[in-house]
Backbone bond lengths (Angstrom), bond angles and torsions (degrees), N, CA, C in turn:
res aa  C-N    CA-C-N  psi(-1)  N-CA   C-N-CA  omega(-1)  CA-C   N-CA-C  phi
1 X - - - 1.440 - - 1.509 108.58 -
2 X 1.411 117.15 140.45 1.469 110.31 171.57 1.759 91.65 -140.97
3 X 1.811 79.23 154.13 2.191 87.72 -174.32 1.736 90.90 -120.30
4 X 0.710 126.33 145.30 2.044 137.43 169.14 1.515 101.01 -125.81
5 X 1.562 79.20 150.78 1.678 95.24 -166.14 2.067 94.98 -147.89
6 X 1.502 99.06 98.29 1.948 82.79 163.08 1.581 90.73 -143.45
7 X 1.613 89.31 -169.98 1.541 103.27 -165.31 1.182 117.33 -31.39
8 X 1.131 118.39 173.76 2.166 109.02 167.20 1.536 91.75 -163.27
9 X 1.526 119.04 140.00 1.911 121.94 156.86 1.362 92.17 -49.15
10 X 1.534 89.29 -174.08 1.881 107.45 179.33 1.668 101.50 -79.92
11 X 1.602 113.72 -15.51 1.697 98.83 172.28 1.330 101.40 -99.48
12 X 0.822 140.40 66.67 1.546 141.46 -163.65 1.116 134.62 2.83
13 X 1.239 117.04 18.95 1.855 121.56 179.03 1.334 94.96 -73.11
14 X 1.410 103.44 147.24 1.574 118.75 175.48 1.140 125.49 -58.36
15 X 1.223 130.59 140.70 1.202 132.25 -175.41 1.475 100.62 -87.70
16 X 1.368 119.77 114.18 1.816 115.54 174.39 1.510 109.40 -63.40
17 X 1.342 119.09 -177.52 1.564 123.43 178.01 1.367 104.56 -113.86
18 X 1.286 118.65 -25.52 1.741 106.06 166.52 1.510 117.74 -87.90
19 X 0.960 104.70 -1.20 1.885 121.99 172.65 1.592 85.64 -81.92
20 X 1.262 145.42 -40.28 1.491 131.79 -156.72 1.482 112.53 -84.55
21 X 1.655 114.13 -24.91 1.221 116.40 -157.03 1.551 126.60 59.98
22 X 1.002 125.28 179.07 1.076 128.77 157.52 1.514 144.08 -36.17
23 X 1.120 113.11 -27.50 1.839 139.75 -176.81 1.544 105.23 -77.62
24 X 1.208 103.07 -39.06 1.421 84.12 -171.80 1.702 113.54 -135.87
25 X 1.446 144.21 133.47 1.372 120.50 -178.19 1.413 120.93 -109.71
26 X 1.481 124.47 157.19 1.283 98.51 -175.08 1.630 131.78 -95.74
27 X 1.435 110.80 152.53 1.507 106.39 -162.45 1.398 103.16 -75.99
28 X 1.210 131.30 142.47 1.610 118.48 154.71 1.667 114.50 -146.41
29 X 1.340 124.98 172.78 1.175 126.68 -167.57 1.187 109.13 -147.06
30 X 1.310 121.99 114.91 1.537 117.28 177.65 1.439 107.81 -105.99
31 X 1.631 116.59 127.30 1.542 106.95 162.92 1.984 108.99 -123.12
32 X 1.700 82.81 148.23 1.382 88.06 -169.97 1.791 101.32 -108.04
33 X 1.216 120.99 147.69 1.509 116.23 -165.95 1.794 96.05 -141.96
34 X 1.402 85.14 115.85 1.723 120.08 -173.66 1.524 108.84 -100.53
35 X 1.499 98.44 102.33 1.761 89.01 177.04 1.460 116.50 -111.74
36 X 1.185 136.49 129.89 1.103 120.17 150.21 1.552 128.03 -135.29
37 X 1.590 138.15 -161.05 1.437 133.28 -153.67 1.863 103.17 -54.95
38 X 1.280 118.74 -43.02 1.158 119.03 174.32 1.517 161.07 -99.55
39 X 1.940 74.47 -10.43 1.879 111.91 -177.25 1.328 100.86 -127.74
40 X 1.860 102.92 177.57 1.187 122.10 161.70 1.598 93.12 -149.07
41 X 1.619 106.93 127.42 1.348 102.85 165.07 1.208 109.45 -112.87
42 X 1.455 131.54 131.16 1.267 130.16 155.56 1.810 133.56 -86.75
43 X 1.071 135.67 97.95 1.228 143.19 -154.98 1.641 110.85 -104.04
44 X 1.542 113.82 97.34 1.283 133.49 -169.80 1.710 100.70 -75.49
45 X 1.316 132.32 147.22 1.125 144.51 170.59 1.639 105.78 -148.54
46 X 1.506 104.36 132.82 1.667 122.20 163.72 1.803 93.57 96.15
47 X 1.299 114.29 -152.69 1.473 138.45 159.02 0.925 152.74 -43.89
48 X 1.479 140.35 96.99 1.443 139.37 -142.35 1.621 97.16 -113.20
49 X 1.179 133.52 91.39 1.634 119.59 -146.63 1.691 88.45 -140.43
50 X 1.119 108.59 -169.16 1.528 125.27 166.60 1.820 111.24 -74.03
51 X 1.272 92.45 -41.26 1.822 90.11 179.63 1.545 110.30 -74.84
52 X 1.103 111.52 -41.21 1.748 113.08 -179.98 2.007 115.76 -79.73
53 X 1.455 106.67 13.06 1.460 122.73 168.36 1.365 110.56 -49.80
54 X 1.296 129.81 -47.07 1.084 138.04 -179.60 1.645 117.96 -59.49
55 X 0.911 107.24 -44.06 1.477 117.53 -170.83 1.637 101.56 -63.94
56 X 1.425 118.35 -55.93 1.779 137.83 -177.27 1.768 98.70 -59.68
57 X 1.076 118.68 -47.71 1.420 122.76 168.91 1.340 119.66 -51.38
58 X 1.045 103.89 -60.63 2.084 108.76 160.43 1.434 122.48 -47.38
59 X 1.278 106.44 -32.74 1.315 108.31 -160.79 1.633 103.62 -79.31
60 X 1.354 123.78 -24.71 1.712 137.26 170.03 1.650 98.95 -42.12
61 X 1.403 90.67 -53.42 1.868 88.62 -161.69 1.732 115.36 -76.45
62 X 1.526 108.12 -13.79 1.553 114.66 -172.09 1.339 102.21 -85.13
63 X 1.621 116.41 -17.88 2.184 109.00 176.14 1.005 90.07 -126.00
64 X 1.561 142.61 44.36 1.401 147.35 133.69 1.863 105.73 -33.96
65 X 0.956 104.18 109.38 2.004 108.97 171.01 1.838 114.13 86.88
66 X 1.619 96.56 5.92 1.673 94.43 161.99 1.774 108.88 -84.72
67 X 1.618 84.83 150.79 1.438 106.85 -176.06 1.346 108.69 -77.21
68 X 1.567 132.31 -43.99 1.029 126.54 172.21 1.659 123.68 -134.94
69 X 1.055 142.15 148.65 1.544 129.13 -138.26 1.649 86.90 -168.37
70 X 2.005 106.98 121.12 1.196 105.57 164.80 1.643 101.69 -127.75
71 X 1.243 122.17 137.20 1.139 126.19 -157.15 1.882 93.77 -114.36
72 X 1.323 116.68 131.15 1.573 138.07 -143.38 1.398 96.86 -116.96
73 X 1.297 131.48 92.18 1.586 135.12 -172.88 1.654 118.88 -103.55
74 X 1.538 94.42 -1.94 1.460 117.10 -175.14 1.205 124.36 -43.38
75 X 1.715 107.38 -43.87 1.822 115.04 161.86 1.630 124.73 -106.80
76 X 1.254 109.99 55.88 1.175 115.84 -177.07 1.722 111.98 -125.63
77 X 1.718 109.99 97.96 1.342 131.95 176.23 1.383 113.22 -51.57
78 X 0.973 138.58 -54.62 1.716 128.35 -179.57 1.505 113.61 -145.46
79 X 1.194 103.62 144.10 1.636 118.17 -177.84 1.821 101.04 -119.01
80 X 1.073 90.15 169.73 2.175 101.63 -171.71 1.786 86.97 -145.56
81 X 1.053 105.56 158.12 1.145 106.51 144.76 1.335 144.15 -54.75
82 X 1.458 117.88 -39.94 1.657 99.01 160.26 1.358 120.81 -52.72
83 X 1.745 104.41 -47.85 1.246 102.24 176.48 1.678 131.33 -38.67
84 X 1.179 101.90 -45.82 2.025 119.14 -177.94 1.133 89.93 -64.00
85 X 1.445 147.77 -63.56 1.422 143.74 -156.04 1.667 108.31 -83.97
86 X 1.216 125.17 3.01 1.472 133.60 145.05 1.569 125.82 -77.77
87 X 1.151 100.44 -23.23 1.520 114.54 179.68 1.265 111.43 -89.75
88 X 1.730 117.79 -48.61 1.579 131.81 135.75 1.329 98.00 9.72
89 X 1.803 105.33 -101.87 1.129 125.50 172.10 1.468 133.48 -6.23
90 X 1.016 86.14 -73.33 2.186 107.42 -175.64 1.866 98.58 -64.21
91 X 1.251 109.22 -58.19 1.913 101.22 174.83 1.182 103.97 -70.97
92 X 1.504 163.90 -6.97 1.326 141.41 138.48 1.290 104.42 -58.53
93 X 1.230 132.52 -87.05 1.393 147.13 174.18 1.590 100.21 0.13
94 X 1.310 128.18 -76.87 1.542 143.24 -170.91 1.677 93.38 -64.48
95 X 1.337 135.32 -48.85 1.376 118.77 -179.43 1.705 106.12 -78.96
96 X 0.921 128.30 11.78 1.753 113.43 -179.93 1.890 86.74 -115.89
97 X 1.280 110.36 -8.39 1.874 85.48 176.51 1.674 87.28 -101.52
98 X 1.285 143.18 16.63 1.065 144.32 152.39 1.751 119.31 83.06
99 X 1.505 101.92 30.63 1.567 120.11 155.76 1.351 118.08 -47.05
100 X 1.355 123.12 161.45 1.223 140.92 149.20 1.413 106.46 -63.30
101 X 1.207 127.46 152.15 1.684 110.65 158.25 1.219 114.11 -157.66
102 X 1.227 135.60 109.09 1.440 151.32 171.27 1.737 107.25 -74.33
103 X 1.246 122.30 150.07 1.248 141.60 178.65 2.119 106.90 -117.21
104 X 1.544 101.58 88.01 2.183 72.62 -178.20 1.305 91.29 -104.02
105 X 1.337 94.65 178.33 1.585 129.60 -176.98 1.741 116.88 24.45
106 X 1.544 111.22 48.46 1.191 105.44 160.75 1.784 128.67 -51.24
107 X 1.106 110.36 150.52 1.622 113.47 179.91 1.245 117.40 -103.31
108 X 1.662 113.18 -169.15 1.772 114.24 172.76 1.426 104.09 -85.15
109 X 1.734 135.46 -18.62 1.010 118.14 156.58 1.817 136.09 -15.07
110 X 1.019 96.71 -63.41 1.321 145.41 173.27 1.686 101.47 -20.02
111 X 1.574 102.07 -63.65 1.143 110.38 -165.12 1.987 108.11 -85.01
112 X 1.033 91.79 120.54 1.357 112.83 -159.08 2.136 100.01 -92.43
């Protein structure tokens, strides 16, 4: 399974990248979700920002009732603060339904 998350207008059509020009680029976030008999890995790619909130928010309810869940931060280029406090989110969230939960290959991103 994979979920994507980038810019959107207020009606949600995509925002293209040659529509942006130069000024501005677009954020996006790809997560890829690995299940098998004993795990769930979730594997974050791109931007963990305020616009890609949505995507990390979804992602709580898609390993809703896994036993153990390691969440893969290894390719993930920039974080914001909303972003970190979405992630907040999702590792409380996964420890109050009473998962295991591993953190791999965090980066210097990270450090805020």
């Amino acid at each position: 399974m994979c979920i994507t998350s980038s810019d959107q207008y207020q009606d949600n059509t995509p925002i293209l990248p040659e529509l942006l020009g130069s000024r501005q680029s677009v954020t996006s976030l790809l997560v890829h979700l690995r299940h098998d008999v004993s795990r769930c890995v979730a594997s974050f790619s791109g931007s963990i920002t305020d616009a890609t909130r949505i995507t990390i928010d979804g992602v709580a309810n898609l390993i809703a009732g896994e036993q153990f869940v390691i969440l893969d931060f290894s390719l993930v280029d920039e974080v914001d603060s909303s972003g970190a406090e979405a992630v907040a989110v999702l590792v409380r969230s996964v420890q109050a339904r009473g998962a295991q939960l591993r953190i791999a290959h965090p980066r210097s991103v990270w450090q805020l």
